[in-house]
N, CA, C and O of each residue as an XYZ file, in Angstrom:
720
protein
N       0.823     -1.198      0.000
C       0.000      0.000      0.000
C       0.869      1.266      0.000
O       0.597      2.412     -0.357
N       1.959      0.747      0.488
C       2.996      2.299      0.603
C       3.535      2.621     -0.855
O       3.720      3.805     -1.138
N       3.778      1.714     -1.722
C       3.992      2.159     -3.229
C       3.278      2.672     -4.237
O       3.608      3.074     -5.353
N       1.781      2.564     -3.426
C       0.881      3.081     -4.318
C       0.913      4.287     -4.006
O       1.055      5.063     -4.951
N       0.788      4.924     -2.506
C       0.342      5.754     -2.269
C       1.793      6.623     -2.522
O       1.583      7.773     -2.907
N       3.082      6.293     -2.382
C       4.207      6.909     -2.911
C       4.326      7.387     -4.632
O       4.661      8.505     -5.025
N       3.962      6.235     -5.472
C       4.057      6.437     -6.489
C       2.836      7.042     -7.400
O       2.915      6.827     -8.609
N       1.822      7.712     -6.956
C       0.818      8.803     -6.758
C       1.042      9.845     -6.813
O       0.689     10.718     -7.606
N       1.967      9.851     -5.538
C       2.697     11.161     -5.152
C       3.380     11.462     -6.092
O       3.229     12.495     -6.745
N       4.321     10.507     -6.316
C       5.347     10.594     -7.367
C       4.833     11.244     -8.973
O       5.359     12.159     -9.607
N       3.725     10.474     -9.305
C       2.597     10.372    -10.495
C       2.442     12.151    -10.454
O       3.088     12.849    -11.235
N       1.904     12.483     -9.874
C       1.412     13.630     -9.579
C       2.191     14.752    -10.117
O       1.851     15.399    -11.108
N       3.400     14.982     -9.326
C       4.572     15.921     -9.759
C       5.183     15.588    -10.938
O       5.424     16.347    -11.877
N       5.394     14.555    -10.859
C       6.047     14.296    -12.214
C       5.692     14.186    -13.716
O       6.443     14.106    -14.688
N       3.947     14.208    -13.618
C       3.318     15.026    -14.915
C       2.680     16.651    -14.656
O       2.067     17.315    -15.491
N       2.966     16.984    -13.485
C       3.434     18.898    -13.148
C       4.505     19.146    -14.015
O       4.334     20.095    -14.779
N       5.656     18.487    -14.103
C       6.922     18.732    -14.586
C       6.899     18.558    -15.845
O       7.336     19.451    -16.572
N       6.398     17.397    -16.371
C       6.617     17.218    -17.436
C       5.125     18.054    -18.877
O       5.160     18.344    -20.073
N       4.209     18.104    -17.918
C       3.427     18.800    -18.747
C       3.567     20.722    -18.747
O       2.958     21.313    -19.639
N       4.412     21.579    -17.677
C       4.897     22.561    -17.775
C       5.700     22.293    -18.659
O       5.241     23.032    -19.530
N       6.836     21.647    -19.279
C       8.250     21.880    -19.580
C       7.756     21.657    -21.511
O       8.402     22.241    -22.380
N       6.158     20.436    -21.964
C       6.131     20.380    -23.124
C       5.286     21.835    -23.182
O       5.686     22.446    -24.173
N       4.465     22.446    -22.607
C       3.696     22.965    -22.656
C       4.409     24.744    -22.958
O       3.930     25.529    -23.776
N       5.500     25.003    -22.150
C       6.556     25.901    -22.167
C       7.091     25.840    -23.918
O       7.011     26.819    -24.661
N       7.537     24.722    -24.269
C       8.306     24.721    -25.554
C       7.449     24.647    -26.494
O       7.713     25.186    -27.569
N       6.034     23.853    -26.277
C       5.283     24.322    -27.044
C       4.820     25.966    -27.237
O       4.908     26.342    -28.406
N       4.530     26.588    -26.646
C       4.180     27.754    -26.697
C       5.561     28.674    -26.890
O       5.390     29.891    -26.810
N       6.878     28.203    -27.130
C       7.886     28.799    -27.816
C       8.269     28.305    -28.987
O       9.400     28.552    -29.406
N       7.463     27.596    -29.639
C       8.147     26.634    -30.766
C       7.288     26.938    -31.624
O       6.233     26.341    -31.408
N       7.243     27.919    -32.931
C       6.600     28.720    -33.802
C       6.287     27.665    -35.089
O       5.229     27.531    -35.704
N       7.315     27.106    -35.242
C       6.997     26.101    -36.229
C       6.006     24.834    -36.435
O       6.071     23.866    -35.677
N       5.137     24.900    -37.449
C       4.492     23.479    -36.839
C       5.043     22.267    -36.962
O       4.782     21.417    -36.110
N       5.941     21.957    -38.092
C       6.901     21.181    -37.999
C       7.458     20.515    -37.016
O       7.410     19.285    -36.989
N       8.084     21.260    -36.041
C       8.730     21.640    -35.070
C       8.102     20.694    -34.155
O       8.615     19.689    -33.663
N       6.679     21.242    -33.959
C       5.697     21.215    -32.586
C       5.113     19.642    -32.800
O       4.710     18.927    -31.884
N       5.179     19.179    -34.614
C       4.668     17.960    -34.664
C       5.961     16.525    -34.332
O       5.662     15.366    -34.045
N       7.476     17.131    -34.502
C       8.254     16.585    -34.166
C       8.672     16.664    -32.433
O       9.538     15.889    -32.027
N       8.162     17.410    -31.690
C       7.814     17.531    -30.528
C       6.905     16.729    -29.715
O       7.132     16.302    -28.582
N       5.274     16.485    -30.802
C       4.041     15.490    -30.538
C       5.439     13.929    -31.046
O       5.636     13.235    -30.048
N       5.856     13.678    -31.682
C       6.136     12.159    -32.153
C       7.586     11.926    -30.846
O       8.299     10.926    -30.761
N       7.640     12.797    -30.241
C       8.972     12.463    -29.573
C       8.043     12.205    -28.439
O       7.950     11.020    -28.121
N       7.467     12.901    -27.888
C       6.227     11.977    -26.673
C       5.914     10.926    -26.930
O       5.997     10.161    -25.969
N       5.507     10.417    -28.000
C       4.560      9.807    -28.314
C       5.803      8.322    -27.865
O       5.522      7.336    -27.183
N       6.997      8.608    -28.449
C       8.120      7.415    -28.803
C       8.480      7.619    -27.332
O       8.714      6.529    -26.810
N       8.607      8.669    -26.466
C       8.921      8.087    -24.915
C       7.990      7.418    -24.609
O       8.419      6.286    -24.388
N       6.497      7.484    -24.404
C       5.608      6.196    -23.883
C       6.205      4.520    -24.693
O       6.143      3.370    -24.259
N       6.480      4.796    -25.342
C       6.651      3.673    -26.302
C       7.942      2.905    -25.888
O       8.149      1.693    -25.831
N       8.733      3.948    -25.623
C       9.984      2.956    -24.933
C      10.198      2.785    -23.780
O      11.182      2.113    -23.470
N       9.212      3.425    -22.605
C       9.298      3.417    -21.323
C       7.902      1.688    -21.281
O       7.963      0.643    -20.633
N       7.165      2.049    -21.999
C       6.808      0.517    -22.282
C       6.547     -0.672    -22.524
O       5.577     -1.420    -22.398
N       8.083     -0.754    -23.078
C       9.072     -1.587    -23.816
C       9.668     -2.348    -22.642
O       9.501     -3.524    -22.316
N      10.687     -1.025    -21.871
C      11.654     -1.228    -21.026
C      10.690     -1.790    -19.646
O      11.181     -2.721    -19.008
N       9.376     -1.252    -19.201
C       8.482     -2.517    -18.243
C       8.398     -3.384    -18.734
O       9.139     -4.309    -18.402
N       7.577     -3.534    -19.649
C       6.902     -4.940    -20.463
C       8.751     -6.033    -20.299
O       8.752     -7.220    -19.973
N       9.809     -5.386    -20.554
C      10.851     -6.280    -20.737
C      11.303     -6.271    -19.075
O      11.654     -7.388    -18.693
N      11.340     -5.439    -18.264
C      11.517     -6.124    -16.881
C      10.381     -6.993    -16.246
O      10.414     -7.327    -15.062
N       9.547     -7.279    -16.956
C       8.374     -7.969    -16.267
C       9.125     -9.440    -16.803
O       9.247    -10.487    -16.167
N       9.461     -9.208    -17.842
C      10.007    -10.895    -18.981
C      10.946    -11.406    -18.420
O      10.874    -12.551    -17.975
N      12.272    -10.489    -18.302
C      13.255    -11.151    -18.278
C      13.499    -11.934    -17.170
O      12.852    -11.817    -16.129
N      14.607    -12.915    -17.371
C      15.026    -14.150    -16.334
C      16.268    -12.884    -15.428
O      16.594    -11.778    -15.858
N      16.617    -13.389    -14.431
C      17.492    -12.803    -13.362
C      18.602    -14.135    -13.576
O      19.609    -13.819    -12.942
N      18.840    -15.701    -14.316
C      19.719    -15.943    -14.338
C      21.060    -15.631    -14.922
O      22.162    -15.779    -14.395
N      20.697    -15.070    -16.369
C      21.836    -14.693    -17.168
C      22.292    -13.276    -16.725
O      23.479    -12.952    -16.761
N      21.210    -12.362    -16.265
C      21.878    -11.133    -15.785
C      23.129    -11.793    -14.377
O      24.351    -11.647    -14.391
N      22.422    -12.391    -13.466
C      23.557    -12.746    -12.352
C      24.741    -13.106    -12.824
O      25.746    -12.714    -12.231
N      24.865    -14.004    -14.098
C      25.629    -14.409    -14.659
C      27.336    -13.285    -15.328
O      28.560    -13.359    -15.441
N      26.361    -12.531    -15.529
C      26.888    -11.431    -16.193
C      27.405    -10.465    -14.952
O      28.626    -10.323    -15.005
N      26.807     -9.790    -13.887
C      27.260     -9.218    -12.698
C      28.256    -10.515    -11.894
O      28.676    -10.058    -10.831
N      28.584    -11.525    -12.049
C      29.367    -12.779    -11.545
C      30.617    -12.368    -12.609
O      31.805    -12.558    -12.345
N      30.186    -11.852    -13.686
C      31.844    -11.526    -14.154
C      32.100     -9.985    -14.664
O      32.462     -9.503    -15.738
N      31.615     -9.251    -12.940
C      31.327     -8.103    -13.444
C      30.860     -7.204    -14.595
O      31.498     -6.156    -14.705
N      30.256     -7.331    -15.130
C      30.181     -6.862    -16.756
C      29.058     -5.235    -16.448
O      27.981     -5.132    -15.861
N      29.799     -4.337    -17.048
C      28.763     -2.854    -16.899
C      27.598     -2.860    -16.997
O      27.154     -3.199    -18.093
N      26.570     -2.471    -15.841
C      25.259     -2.345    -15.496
C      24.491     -3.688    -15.374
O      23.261     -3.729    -15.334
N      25.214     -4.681    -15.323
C      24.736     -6.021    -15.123
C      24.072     -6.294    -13.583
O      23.344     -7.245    -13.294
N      24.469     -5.322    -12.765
C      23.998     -5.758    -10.859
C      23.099     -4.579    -11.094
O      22.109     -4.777    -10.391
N      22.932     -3.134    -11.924
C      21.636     -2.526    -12.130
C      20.668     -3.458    -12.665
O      19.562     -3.563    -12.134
N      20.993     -4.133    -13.659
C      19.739     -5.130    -14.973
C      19.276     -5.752    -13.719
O      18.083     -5.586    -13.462
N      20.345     -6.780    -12.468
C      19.704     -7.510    -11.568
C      18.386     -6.827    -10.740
O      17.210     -7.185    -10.676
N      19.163     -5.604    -10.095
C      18.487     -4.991     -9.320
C      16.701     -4.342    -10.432
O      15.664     -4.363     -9.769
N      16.624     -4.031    -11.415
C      15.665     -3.509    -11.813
C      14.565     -5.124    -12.524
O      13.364     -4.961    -12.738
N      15.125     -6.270    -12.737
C      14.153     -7.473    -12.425
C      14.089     -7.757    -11.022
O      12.953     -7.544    -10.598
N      14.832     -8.131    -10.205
C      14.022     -7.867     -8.564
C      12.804     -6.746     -8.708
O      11.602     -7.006     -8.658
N      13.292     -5.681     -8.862
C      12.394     -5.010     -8.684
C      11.274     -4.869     -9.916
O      10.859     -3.721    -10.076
N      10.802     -5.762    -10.693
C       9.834     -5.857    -11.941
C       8.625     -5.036    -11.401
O       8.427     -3.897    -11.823
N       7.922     -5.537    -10.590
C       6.505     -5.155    -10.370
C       6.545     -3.217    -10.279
O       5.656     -2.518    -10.765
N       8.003     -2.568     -9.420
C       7.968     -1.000     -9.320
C       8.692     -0.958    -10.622
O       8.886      0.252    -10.731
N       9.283     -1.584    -11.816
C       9.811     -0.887    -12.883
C       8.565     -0.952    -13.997
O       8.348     -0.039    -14.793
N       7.889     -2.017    -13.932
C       7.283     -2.119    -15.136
C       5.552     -1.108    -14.387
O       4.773     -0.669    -15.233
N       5.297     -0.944    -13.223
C       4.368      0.055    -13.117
C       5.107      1.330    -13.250
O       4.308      1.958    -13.944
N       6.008      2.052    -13.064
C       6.681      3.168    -13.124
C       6.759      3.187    -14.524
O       6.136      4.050    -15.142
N       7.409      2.387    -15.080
C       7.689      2.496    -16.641
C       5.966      2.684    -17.699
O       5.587      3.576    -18.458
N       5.417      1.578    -17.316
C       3.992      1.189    -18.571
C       3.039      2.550    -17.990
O       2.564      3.529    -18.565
N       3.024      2.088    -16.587
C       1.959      3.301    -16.237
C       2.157      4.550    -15.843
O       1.458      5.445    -16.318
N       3.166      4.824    -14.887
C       3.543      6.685    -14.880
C       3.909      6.977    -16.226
O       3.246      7.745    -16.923
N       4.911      6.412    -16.608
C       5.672      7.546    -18.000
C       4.663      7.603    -19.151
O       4.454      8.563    -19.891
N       3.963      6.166    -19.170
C       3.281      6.063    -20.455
C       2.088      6.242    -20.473
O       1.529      6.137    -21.564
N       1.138      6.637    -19.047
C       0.321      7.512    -19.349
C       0.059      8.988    -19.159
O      -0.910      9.671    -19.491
N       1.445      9.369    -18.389
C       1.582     10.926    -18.743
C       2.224     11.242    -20.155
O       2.352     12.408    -20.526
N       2.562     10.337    -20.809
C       3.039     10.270    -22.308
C       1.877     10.881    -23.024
O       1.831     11.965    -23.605
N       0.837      9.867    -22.850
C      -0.572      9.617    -23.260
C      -1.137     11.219    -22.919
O      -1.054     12.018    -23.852
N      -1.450     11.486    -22.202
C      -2.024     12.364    -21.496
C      -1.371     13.916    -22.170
O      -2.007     14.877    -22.603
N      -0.208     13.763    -22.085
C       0.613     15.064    -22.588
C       0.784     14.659    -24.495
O       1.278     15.666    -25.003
N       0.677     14.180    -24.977
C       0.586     13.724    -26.657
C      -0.737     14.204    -26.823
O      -1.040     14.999    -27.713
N      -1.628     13.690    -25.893
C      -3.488     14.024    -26.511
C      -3.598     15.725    -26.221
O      -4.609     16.283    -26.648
N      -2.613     16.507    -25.531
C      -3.026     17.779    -25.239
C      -1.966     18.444    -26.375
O      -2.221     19.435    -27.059
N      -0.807     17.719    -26.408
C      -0.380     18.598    -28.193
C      -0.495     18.218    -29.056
O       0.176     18.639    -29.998
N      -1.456     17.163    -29.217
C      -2.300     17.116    -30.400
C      -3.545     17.910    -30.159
O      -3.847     18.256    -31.302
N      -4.280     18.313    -29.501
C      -4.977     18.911    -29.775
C      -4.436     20.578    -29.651
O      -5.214     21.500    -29.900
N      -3.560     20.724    -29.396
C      -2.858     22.049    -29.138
C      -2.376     22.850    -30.368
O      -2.245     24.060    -30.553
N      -2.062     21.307    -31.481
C      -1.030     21.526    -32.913
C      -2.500     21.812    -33.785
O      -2.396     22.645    -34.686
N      -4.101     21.070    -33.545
C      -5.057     21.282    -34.529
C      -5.173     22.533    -34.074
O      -5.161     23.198    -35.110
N      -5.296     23.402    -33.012
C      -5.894     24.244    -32.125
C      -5.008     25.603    -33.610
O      -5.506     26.368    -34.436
N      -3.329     25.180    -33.169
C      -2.298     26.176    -34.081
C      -2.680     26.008    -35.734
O      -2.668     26.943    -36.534
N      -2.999     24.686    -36.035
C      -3.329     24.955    -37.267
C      -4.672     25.207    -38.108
O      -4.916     25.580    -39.256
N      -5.294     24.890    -37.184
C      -6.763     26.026    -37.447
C      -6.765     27.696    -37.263
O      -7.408     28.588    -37.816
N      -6.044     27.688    -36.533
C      -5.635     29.793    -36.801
C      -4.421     29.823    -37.735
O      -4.102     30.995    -37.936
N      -3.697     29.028    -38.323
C      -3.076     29.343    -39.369
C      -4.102     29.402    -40.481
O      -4.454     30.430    -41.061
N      -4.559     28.111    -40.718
C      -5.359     28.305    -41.911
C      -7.024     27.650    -41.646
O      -7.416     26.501    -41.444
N      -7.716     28.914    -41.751
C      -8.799     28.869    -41.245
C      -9.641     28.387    -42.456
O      -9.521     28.819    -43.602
N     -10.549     27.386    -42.024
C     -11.166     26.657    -42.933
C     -12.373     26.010    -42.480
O     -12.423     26.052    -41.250
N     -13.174     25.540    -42.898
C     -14.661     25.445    -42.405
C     -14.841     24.125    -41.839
O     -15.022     23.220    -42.654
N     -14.833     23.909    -40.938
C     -14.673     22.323    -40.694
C     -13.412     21.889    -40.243
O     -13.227     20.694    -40.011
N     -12.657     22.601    -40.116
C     -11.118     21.626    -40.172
C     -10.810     21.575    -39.105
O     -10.010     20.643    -39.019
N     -11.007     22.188    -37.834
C     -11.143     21.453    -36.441
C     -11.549     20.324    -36.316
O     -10.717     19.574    -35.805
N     -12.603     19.822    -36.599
C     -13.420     18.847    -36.441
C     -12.633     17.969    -37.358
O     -11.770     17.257    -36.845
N     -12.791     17.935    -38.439
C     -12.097     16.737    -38.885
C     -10.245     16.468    -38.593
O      -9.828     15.321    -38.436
N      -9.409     17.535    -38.562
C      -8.101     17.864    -38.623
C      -8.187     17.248    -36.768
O      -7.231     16.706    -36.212
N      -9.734     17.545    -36.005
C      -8.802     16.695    -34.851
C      -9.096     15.269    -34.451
O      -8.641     14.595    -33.527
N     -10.151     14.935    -35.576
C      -9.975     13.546    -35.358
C      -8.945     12.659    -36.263
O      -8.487     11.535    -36.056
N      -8.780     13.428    -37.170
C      -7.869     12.823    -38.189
C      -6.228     12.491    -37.121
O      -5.589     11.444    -37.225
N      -5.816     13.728    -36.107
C      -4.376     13.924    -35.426
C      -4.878     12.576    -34.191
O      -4.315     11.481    -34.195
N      -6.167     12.985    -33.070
C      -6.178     12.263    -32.570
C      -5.989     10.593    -33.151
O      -5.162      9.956    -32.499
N      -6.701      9.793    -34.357
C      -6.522      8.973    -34.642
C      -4.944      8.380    -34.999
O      -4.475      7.268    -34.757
N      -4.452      9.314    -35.527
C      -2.603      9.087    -35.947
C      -1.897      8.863    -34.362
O      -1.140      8.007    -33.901
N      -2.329      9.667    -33.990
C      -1.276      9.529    -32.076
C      -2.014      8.408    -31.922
O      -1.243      7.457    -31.789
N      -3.376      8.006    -31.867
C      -3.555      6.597    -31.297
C      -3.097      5.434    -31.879
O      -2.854      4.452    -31.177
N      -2.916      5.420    -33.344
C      -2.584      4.015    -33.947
C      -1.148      4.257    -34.045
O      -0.570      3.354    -34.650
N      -0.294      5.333    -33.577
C       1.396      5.516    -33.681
C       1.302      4.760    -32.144
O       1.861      3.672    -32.000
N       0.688      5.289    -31.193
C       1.053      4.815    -29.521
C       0.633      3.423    -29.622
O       1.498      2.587    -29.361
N      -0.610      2.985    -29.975
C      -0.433      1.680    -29.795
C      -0.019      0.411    -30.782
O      -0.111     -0.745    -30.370
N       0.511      0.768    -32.308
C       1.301     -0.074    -33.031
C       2.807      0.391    -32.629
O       3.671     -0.163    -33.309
N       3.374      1.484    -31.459
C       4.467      1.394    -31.476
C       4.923      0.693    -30.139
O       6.044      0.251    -29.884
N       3.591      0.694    -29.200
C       4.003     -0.207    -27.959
C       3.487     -1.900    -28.266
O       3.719     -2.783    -27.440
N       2.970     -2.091    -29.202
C       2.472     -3.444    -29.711
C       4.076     -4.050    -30.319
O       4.563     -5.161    -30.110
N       4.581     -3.057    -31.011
C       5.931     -3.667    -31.693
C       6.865     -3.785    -30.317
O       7.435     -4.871    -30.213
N       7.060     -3.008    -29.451
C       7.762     -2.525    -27.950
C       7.423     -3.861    -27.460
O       8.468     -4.506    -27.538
N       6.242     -4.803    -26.870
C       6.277     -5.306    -25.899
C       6.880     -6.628    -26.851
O       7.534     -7.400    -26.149
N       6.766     -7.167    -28.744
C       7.371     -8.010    -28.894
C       9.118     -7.902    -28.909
O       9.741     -8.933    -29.164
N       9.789     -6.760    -28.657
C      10.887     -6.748    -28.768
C      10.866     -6.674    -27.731
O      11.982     -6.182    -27.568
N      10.296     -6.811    -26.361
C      10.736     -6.783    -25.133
C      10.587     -8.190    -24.293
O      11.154     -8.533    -23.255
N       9.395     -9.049    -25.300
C       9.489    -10.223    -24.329
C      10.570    -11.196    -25.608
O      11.193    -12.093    -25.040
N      10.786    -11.135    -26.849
C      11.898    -11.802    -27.092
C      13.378    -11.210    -26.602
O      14.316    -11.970    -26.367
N      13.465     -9.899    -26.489
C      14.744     -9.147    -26.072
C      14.796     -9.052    -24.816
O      15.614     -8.219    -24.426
N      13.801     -9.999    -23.437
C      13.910     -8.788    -22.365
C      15.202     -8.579    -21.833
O      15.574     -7.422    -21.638
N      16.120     -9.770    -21.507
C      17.499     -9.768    -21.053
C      18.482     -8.402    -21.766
O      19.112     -7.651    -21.022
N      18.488     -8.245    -23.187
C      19.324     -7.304    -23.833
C      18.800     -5.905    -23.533
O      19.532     -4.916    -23.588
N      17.331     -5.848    -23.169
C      16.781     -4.703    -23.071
C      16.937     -4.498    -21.720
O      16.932     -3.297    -21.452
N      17.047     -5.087    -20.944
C      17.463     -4.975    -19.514
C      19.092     -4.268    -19.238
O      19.712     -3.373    -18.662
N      19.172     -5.177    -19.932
C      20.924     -5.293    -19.632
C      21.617     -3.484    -20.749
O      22.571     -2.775    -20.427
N      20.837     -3.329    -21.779
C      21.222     -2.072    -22.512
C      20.688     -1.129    -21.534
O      21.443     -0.165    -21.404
N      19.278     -1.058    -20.546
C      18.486      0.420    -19.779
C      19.242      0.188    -18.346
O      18.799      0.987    -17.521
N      20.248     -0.666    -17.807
C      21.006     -0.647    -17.035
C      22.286     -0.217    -17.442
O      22.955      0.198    -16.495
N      22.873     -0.177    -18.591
C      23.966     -0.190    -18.673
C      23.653      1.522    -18.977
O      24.586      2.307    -18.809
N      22.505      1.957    -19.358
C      22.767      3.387    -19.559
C      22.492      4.395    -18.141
O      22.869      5.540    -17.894
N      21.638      3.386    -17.327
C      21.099      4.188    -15.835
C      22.881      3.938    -15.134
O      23.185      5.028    -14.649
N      23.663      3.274    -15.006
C      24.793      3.380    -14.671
C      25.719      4.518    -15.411
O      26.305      5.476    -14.907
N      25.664      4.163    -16.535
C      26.752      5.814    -16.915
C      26.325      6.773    -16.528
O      27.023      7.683    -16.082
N      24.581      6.807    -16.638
C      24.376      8.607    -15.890
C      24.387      8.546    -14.657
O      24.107      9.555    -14.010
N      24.682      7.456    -14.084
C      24.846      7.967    -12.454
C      26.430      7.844    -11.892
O      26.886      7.677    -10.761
N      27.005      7.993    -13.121
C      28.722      7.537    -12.623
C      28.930      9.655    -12.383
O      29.752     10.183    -11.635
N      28.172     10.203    -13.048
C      29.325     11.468    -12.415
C      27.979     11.947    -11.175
O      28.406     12.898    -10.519
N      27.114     11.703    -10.904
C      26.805     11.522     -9.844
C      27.232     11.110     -8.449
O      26.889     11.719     -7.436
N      28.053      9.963     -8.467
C      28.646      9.270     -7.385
C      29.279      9.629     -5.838
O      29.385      9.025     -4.771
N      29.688     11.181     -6.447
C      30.091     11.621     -5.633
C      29.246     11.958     -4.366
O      29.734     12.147     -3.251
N      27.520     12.026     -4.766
C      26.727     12.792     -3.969
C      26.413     11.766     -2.798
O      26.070     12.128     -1.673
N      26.578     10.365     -3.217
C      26.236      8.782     -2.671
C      27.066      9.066     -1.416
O      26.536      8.998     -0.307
N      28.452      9.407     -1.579
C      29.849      9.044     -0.366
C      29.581     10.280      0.329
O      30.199     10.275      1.394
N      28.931     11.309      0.167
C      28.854     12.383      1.216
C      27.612     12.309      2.077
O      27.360     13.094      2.991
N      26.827     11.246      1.680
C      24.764     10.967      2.335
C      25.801      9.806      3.570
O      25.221      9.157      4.440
């Protein structure tokens, strides 16, 4: 009960943050181009944050041990994040990927919103936002449909690659660990 009610908390701020920061660049980003390569880069973080659950839910913990047994880089992270499957793959599928969700459906409707006052036309809200909404839905879910088969045949490599990168960014960190 304490992870729910932590990772709530967590839930909470952390689409504060992340829906100020698209919402900021959206409203500085003049181009629509721009703003639609902005919508597809959301769209591909839900997609790989629910890849990287769907593949800690899969993978085995023997070959990773195997691999931290002959030290090998981010191999005792890969361990530590299958122990912990049930908080990676809810943190991963459900915080990131439905504030993904959540923040994609508001600049898509944000990008019809910009391109109906560019070019004003009779109808083209209405259709221009079901036409965007429909594209973000069949991009999010044929790109996490392809995600969860490369994650339950890959989960070990996909483990072992989102550990080996959560270790380099926390190597110039390290220092903050020996002074707590």
């Amino acid at each position: 009960m304490r992870w729910v009610i932590v990772i709530s908390i967590y839930t909470f701020f952390l689409a504060i943050a992340f829906g100020f920061v698209t919402q900021y660049f959206l409203s500085e980003i003049r181009s629509l181009i721009a703003a639609f390569i902005m919508l597809l880069f959301v769209v591909a973080l839900g997609v790989i944050f629910d890849l990287i659950g769907t593949a800690a839910a899969a993978a085995k913990i023997g070959p990773l041990n195997a691999k931290a047994a002959r030290r090998e880089v981010g191999a005792r992270r890969g361990v530590y994040l299958v122990k912990n499957a049930e908080q990676v793959a809810n943190f991963c599928n459900d915080v990131a990927g439905d504030i993904s969700g959540v923040v994609s459906g508001t600049l898509a409707a944000m990008l019809v919103f910009r391109i109906v006052v560019t070019i004003p036309v009779d109808q083209a809200e209405f259709y221009l936002g079901i036409l965007l909404t429909a594209f973000v839905a069949a991009l999010t879910v044929g790109g996490k449909a392809w995600g969860k088969i490369v994650a339950i045949n890959y989960s070990t490599e996909v483990i072992l690659l989102v550990a080996i990168i959560i270790t380099r960014l926390e190597r110039p960190f390290n220092w903050l660990k020996k002074s707590w």
